[in-house]
PDB file as gemmi writes it, atoms N, CA and C in Angstrom:
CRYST1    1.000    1.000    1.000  90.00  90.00  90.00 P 1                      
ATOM      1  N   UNK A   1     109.195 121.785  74.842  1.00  0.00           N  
ATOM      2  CA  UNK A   1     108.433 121.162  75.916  1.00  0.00           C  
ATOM      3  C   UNK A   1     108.146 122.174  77.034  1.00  0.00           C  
ATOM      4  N   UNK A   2     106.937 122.288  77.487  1.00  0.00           N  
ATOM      5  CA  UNK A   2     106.693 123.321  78.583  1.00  0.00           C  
ATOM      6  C   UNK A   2     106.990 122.418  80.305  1.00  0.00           C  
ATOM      7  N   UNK A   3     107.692 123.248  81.235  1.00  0.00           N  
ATOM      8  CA  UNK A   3     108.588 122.618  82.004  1.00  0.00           C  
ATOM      9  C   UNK A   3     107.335 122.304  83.279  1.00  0.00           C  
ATOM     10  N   UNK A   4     107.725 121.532  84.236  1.00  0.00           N  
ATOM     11  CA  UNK A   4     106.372 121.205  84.803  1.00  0.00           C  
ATOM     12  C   UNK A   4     105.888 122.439  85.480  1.00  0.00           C  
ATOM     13  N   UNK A   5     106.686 123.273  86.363  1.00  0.00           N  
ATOM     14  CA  UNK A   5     106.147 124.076  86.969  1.00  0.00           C  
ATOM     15  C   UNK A   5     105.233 125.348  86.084  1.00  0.00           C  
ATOM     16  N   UNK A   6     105.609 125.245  84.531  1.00  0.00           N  
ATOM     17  CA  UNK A   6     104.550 125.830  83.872  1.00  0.00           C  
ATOM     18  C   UNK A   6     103.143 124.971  83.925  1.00  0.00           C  
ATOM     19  N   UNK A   7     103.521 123.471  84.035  1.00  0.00           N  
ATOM     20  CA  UNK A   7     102.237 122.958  84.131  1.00  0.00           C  
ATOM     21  C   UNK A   7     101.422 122.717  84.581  1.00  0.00           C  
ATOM     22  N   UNK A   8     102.083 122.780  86.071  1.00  0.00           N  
ATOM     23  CA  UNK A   8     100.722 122.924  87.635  1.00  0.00           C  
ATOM     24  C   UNK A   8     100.066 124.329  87.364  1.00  0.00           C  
ATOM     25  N   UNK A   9     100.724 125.666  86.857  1.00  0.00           N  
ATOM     26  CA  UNK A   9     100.141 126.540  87.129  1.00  0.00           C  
ATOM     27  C   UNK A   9      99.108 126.673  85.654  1.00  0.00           C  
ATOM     28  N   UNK A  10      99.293 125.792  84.955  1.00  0.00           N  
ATOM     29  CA  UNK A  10      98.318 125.618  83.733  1.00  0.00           C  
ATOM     30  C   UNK A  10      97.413 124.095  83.728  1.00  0.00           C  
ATOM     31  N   UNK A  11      96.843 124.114  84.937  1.00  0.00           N  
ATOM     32  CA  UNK A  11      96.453 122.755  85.398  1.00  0.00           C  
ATOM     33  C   UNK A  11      95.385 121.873  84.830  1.00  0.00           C  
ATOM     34  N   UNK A  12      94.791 123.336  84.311  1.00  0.00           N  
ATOM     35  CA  UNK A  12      93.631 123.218  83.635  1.00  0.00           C  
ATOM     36  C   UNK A  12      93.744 122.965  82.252  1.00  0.00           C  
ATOM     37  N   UNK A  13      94.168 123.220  81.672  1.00  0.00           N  
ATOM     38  CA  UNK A  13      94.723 123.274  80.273  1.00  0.00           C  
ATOM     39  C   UNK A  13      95.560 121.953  79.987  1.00  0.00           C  
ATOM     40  N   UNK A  14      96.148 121.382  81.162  1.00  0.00           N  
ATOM     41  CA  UNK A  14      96.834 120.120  80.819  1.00  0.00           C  
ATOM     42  C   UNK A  14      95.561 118.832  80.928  1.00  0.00           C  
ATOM     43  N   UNK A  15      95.328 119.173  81.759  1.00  0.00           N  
ATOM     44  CA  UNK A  15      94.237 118.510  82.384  1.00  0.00           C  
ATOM     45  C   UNK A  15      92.852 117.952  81.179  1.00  0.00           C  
ATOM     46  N   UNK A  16      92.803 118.779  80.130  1.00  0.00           N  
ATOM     47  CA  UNK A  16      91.661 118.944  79.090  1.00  0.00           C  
ATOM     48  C   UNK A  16      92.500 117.890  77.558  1.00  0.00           C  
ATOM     49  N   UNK A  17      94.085 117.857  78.086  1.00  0.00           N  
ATOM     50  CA  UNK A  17      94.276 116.518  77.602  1.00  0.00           C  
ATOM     51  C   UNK A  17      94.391 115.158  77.779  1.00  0.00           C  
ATOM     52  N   UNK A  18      93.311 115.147  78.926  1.00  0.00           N  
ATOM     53  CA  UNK A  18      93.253 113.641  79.942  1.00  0.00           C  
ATOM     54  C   UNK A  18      94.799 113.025  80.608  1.00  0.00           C  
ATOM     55  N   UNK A  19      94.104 112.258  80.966  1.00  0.00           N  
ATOM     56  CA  UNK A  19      95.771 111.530  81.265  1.00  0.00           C  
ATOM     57  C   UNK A  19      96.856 111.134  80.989  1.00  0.00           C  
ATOM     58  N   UNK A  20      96.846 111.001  79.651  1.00  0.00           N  
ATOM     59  CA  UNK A  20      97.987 110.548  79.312  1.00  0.00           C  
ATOM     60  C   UNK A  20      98.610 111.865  79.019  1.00  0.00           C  
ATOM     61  N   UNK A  21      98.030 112.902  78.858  1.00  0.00           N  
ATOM     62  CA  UNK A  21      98.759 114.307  78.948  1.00  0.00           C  
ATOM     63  C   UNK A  21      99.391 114.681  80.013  1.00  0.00           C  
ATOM     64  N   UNK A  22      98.696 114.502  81.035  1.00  0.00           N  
ATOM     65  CA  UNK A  22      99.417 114.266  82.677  1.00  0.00           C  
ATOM     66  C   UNK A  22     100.337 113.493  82.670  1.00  0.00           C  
ATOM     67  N   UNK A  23     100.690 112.399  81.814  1.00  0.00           N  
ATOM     68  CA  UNK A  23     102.116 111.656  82.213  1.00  0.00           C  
ATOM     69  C   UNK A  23     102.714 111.854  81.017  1.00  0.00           C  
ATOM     70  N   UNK A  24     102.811 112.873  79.988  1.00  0.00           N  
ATOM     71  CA  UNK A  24     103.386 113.124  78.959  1.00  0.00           C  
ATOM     72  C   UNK A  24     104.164 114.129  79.950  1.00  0.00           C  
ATOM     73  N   UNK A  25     103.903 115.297  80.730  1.00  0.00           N  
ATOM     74  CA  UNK A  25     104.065 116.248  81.385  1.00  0.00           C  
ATOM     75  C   UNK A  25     105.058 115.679  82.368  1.00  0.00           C  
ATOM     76  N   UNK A  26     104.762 114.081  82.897  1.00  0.00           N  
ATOM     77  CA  UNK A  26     104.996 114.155  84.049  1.00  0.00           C  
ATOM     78  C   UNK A  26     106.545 113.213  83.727  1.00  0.00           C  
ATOM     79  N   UNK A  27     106.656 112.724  82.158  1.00  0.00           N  
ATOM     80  CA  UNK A  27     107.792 112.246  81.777  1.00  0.00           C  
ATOM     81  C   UNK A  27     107.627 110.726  82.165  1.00  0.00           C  
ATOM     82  N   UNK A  28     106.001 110.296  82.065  1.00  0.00           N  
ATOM     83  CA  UNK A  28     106.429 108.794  82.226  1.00  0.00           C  
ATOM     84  C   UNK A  28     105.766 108.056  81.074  1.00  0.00           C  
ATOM     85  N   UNK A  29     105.177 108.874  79.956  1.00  0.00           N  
ATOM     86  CA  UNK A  29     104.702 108.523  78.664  1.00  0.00           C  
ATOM     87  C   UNK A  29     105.635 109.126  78.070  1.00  0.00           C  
ATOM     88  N   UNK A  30     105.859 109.024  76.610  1.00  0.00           N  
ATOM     89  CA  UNK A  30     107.572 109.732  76.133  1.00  0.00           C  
ATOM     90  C   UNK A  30     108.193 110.068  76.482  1.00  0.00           C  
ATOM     91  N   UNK A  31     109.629 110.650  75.906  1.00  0.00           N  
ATOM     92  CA  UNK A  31     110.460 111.155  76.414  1.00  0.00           C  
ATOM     93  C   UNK A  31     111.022 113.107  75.905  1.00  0.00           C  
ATOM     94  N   UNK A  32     109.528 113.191  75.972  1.00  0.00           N  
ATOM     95  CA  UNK A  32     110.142 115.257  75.606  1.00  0.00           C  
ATOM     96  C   UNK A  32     109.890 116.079  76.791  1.00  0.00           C  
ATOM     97  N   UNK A  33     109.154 115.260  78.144  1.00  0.00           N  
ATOM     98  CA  UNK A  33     109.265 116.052  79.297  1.00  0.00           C  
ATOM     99  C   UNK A  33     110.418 116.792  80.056  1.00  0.00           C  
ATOM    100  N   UNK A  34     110.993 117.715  80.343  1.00  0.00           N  
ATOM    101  CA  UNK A  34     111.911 117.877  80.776  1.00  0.00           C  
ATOM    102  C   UNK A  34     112.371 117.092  82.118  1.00  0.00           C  
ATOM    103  N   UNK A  35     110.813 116.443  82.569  1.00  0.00           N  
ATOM    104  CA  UNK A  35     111.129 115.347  84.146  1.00  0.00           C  
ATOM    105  C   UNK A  35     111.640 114.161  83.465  1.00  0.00           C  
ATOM    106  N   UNK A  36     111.034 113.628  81.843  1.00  0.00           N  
ATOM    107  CA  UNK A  36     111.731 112.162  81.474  1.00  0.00           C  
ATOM    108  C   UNK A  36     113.088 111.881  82.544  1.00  0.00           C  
ATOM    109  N   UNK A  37     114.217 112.697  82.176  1.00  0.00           N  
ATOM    110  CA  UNK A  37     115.058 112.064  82.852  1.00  0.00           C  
ATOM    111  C   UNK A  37     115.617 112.169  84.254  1.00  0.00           C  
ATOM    112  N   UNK A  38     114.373 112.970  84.932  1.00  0.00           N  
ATOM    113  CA  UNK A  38     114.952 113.177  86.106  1.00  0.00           C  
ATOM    114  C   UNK A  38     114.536 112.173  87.274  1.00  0.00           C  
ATOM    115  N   UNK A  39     114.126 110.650  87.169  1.00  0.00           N  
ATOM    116  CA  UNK A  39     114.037 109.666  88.022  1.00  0.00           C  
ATOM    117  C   UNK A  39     115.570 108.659  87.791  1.00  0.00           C  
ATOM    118  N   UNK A  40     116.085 109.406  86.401  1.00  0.00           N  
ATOM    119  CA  UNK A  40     117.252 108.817  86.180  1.00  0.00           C  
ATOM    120  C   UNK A  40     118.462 109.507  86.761  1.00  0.00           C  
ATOM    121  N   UNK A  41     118.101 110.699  86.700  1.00  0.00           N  
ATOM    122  CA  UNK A  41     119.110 111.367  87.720  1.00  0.00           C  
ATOM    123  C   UNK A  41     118.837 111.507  88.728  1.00  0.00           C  
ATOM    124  N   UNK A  42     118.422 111.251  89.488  1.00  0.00           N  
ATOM    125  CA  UNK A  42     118.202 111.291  90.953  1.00  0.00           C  
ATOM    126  C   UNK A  42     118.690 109.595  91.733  1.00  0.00           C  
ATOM    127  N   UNK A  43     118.193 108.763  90.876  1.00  0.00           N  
ATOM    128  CA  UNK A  43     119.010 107.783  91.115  1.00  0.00           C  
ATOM    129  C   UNK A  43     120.717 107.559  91.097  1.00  0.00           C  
ATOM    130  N   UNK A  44     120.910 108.635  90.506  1.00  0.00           N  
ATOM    131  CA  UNK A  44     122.192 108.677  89.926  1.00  0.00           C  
ATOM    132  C   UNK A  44     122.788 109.540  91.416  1.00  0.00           C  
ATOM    133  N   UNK A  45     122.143 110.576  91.620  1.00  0.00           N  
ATOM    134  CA  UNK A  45     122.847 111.382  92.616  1.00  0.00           C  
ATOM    135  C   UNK A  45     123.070 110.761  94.137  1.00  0.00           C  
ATOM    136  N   UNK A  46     122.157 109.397  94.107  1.00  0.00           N  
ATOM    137  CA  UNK A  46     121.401 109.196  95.251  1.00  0.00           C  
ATOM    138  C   UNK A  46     122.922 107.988  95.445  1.00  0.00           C  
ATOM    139  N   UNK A  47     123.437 107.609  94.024  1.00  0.00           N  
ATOM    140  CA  UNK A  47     124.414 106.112  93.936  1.00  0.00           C  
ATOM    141  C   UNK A  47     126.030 107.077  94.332  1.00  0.00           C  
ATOM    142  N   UNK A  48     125.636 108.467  94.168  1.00  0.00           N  
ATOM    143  CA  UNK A  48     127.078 109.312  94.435  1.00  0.00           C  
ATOM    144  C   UNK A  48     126.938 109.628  95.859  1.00  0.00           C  
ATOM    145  N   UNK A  49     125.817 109.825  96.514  1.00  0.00           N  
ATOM    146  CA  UNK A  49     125.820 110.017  97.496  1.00  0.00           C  
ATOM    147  C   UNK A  49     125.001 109.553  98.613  1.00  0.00           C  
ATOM    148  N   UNK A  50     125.499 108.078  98.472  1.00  0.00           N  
ATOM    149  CA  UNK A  50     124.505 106.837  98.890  1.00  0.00           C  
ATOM    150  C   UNK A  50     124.673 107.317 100.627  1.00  0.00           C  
ATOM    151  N   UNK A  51     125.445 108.129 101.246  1.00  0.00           N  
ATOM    152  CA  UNK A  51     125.979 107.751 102.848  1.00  0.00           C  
ATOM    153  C   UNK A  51     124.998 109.393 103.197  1.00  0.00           C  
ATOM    154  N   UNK A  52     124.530 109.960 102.613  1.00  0.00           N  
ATOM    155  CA  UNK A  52     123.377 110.802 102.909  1.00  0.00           C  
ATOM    156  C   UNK A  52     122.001 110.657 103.418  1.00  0.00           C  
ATOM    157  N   UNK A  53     121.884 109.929 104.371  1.00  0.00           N  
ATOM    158  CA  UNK A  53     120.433 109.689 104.348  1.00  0.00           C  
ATOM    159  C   UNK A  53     119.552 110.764 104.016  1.00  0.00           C  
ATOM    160  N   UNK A  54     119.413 111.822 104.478  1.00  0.00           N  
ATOM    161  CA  UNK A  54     118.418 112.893 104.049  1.00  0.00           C  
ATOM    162  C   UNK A  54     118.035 113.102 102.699  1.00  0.00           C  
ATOM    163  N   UNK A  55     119.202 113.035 101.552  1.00  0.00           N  
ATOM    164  CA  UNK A  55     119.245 113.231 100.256  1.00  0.00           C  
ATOM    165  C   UNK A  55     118.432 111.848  99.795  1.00  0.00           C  
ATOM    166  N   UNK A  56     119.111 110.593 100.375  1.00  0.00           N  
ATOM    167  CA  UNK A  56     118.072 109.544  99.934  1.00  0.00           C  
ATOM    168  C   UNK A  56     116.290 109.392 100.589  1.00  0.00           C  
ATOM    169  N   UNK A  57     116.140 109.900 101.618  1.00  0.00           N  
ATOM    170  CA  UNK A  57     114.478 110.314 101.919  1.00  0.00           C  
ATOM    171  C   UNK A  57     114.063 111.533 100.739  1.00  0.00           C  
ATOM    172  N   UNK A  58     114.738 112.549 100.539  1.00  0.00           N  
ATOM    173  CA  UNK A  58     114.023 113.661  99.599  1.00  0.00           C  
ATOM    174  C   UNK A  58     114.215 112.913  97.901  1.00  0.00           C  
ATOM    175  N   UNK A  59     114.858 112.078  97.412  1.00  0.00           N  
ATOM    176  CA  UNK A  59     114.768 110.927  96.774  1.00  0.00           C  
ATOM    177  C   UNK A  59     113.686 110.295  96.919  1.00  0.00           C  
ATOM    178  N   UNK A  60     113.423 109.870  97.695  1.00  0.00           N  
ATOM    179  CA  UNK A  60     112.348 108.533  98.127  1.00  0.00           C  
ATOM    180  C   UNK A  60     110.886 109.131  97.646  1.00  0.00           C  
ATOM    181  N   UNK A  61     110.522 110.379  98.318  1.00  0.00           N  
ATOM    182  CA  UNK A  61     109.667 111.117  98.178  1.00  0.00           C  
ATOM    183  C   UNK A  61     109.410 111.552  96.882  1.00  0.00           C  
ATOM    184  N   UNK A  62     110.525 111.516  96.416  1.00  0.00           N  
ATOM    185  CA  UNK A  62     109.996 112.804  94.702  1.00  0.00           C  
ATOM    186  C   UNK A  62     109.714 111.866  94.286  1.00  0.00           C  
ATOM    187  N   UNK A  63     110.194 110.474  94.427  1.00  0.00           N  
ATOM    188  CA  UNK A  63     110.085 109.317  93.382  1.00  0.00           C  
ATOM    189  C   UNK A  63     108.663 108.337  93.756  1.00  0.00           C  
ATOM    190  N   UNK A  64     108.482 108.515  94.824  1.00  0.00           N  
ATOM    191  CA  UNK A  64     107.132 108.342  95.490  1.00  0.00           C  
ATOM    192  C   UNK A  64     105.974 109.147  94.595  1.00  0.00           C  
ATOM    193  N   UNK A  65     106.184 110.522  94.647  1.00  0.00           N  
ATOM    194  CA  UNK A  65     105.444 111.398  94.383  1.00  0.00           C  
ATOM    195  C   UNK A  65     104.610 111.246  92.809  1.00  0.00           C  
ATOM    196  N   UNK A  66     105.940 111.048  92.624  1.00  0.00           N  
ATOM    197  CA  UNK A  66     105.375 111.175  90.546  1.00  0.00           C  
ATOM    198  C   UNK A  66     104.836 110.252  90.253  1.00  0.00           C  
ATOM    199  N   UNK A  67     105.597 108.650  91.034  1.00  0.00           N  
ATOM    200  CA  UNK A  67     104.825 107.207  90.579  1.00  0.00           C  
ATOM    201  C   UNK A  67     103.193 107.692  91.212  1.00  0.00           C  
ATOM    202  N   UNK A  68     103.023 107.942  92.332  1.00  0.00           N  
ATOM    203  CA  UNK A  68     101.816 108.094  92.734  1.00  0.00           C  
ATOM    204  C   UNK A  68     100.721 108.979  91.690  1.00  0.00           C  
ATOM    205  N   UNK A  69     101.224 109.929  91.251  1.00  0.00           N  
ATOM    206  CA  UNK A  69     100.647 111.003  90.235  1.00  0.00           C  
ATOM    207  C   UNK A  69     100.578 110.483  88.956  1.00  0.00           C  
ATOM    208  N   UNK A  70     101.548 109.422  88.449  1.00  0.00           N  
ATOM    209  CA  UNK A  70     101.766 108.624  87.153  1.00  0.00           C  
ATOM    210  C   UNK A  70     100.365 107.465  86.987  1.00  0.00           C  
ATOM    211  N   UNK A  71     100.305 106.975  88.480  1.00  0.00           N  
ATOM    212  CA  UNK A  71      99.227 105.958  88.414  1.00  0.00           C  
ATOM    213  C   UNK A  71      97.362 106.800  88.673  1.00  0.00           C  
ATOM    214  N   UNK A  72      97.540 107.943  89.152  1.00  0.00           N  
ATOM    215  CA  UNK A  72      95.631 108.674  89.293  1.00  0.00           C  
ATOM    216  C   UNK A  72      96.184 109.133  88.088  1.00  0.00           C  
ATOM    217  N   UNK A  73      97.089 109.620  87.087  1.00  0.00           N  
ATOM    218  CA  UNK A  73      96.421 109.756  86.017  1.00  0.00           C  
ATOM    219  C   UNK A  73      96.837 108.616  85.105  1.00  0.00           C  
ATOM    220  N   UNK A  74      96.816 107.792  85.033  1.00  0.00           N  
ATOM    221  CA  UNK A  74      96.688 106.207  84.502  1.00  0.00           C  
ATOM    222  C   UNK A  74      95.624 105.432  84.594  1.00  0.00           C  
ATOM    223  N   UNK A  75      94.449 105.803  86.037  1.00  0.00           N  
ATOM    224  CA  UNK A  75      93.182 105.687  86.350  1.00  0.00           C  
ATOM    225  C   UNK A  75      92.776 105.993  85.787  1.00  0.00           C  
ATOM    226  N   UNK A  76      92.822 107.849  85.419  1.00  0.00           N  
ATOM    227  CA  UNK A  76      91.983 108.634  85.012  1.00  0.00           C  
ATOM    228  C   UNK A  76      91.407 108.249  83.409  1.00  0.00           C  
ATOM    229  N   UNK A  77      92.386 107.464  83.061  1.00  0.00           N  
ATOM    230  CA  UNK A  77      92.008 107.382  81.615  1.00  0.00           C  
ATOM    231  C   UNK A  77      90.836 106.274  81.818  1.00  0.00           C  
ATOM    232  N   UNK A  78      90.957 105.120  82.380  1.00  0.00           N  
ATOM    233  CA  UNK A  78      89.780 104.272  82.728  1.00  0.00           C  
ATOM    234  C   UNK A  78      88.784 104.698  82.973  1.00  0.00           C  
ATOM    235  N   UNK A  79      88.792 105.900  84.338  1.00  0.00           N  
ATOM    236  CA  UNK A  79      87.446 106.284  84.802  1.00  0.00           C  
ATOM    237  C   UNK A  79      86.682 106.750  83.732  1.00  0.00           C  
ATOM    238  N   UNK A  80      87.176 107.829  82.642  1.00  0.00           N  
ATOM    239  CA  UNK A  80      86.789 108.526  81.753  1.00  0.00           C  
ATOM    240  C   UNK A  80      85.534 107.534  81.323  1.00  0.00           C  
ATOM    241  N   UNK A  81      86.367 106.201  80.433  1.00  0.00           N  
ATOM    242  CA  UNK A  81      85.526 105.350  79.727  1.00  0.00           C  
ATOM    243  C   UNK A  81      83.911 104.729  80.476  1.00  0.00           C  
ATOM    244  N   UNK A  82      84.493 104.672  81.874  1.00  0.00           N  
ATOM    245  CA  UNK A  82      83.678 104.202  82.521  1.00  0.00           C  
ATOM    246  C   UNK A  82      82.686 104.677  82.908  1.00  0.00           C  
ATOM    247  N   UNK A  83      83.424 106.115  83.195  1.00  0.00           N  
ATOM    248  CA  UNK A  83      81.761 107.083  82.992  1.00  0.00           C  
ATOM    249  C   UNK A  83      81.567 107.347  84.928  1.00  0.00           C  
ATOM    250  N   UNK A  84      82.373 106.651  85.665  1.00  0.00           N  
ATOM    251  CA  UNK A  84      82.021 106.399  86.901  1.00  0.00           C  
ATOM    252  C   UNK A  84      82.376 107.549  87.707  1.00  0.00           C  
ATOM    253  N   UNK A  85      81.325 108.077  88.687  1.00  0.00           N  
ATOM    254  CA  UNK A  85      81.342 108.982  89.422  1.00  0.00           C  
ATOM    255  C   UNK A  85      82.118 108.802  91.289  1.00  0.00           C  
ATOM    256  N   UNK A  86      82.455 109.659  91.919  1.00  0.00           N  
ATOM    257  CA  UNK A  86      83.250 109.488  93.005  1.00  0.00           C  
ATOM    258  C   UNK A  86      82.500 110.271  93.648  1.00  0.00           C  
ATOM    259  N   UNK A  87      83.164 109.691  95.300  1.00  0.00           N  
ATOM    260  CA  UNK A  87      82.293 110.562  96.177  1.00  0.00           C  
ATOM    261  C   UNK A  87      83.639 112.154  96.370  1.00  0.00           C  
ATOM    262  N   UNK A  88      82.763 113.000  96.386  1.00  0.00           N  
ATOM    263  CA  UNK A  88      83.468 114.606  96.376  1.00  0.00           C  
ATOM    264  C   UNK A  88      83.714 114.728  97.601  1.00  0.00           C  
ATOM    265  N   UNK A  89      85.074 114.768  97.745  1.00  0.00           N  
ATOM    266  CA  UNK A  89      85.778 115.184  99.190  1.00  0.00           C  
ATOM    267  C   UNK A  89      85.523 115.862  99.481  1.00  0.00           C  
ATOM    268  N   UNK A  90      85.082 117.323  98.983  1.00  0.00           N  
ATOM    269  CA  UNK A  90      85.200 118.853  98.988  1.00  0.00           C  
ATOM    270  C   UNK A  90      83.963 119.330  98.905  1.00  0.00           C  
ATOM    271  N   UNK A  91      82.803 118.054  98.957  1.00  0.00           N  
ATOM    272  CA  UNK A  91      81.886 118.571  99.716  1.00  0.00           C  
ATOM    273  C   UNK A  91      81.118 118.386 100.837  1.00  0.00           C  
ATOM    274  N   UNK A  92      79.699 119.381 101.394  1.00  0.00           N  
ATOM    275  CA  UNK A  92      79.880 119.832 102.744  1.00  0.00           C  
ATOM    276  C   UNK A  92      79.352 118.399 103.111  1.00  0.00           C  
ATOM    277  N   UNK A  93      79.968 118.637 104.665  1.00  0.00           N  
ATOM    278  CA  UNK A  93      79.467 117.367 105.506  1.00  0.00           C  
ATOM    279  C   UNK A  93      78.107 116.837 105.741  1.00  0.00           C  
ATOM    280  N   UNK A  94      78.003 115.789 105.652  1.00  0.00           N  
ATOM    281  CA  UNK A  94      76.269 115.276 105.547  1.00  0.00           C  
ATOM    282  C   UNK A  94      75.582 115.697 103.954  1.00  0.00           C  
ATOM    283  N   UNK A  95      76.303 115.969 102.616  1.00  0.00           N  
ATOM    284  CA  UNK A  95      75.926 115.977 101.473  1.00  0.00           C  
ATOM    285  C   UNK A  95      76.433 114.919 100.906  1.00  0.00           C  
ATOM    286  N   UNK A  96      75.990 114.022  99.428  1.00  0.00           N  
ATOM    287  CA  UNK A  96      76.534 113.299  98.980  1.00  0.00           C  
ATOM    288  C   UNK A  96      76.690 113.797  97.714  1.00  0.00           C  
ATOM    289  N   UNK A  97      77.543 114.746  97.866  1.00  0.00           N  
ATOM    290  CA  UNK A  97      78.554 115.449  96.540  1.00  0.00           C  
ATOM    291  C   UNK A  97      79.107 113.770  95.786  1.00  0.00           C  
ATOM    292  N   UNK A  98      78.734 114.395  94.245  1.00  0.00           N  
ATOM    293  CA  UNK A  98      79.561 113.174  93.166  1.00  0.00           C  
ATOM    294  C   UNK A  98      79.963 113.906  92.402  1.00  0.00           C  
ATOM    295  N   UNK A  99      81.019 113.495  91.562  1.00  0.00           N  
ATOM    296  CA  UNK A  99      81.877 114.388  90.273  1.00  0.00           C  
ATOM    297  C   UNK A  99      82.385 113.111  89.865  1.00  0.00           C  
ATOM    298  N   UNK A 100      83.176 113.265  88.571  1.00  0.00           N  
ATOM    299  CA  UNK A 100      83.475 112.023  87.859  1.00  0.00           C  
ATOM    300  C   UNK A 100      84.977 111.899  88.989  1.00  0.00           C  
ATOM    301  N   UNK A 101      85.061 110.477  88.356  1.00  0.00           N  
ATOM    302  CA  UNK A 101      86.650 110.008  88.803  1.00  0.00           C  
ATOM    303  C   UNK A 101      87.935 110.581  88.213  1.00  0.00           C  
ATOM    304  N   UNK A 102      87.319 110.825  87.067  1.00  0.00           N  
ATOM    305  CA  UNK A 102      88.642 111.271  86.508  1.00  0.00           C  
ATOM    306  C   UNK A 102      89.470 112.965  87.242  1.00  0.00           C  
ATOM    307  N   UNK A 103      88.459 113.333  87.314  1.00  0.00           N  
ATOM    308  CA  UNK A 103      88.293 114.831  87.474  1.00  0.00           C  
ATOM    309  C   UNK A 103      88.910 114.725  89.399  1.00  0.00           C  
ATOM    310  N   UNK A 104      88.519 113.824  89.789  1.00  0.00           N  
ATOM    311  CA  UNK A 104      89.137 113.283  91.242  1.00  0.00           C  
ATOM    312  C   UNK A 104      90.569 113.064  91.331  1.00  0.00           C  
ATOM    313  N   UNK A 105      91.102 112.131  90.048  1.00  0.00           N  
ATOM    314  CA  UNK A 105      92.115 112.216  90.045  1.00  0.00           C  
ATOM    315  C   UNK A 105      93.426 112.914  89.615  1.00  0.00           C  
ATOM    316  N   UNK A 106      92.660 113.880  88.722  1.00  0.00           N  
ATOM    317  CA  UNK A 106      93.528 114.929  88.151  1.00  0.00           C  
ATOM    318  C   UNK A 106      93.882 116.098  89.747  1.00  0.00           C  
ATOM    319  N   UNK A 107      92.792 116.031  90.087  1.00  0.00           N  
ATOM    320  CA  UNK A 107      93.212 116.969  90.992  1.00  0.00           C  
ATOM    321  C   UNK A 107      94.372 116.234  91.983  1.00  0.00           C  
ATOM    322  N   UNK A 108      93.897 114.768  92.591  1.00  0.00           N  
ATOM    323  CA  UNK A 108      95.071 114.336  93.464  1.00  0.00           C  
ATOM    324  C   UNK A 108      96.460 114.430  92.407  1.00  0.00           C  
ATOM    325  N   UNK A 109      96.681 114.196  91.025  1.00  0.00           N  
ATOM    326  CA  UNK A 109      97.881 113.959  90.478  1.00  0.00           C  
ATOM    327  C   UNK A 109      98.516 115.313  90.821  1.00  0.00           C  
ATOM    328  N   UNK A 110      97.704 116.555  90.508  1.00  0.00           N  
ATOM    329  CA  UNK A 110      98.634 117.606  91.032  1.00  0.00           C  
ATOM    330  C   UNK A 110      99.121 117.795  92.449  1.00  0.00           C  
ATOM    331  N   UNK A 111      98.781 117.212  93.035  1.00  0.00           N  
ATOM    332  CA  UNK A 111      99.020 117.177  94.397  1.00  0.00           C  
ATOM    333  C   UNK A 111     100.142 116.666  94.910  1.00  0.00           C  
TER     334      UNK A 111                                                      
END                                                                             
């Protein structure tokens, strides 16, 4: 299994296996990601060291993070079918830049 931080920096390449490749990666479609079990351990660290608040906010966050990234590429597979275009953040002001959705959300999942 290639580990995630090989996979942001191969973003593109994951990315060209749509979404459900993004949550194969991201360990919330099977279980050969090396992240599969790390919402299970973190819960785990969080029940050893419940009187930490800080450890349970940097908890909160990672687990925030991935569900958030789990669901734009869970979209992404819809948008695909749908064919439906988004408005482009990233372009200039007073243009009405469009690109597909999917391609919108791959980029927020790495994010």
């Amino acid at each position: 299994p290639i580990s995630l931080s090989d996979s942001l920096r191969n973003w593109s390449k994951i990315t060209k296996g749509g979404g459900d490749a993004i949550r194969r990666t991201l360990g919330t479609v099977g279980t050969n990601s090396p992240v599969y079990a790390l919402r299970s351990a973190l819960k785990s660290l969080v029940a050893r060291q419940a009187s930490d608040p800080e450890l349970i906010d940097i908890v909160e966050v990672i687990d925030s993070n991935l569900a958030q990234a789990d669901l734009l590429a869970y979209s992404s597979v819809y948008a695909t079918a749908s064919g439906m275009a988004c408005a482009d953040e990233g372009a200039e002001e007073g243009s009405v830049g469009r690109r597909k959705c999917e391609q919108m959300y791959f980029d927020k999942a790495r994010t």
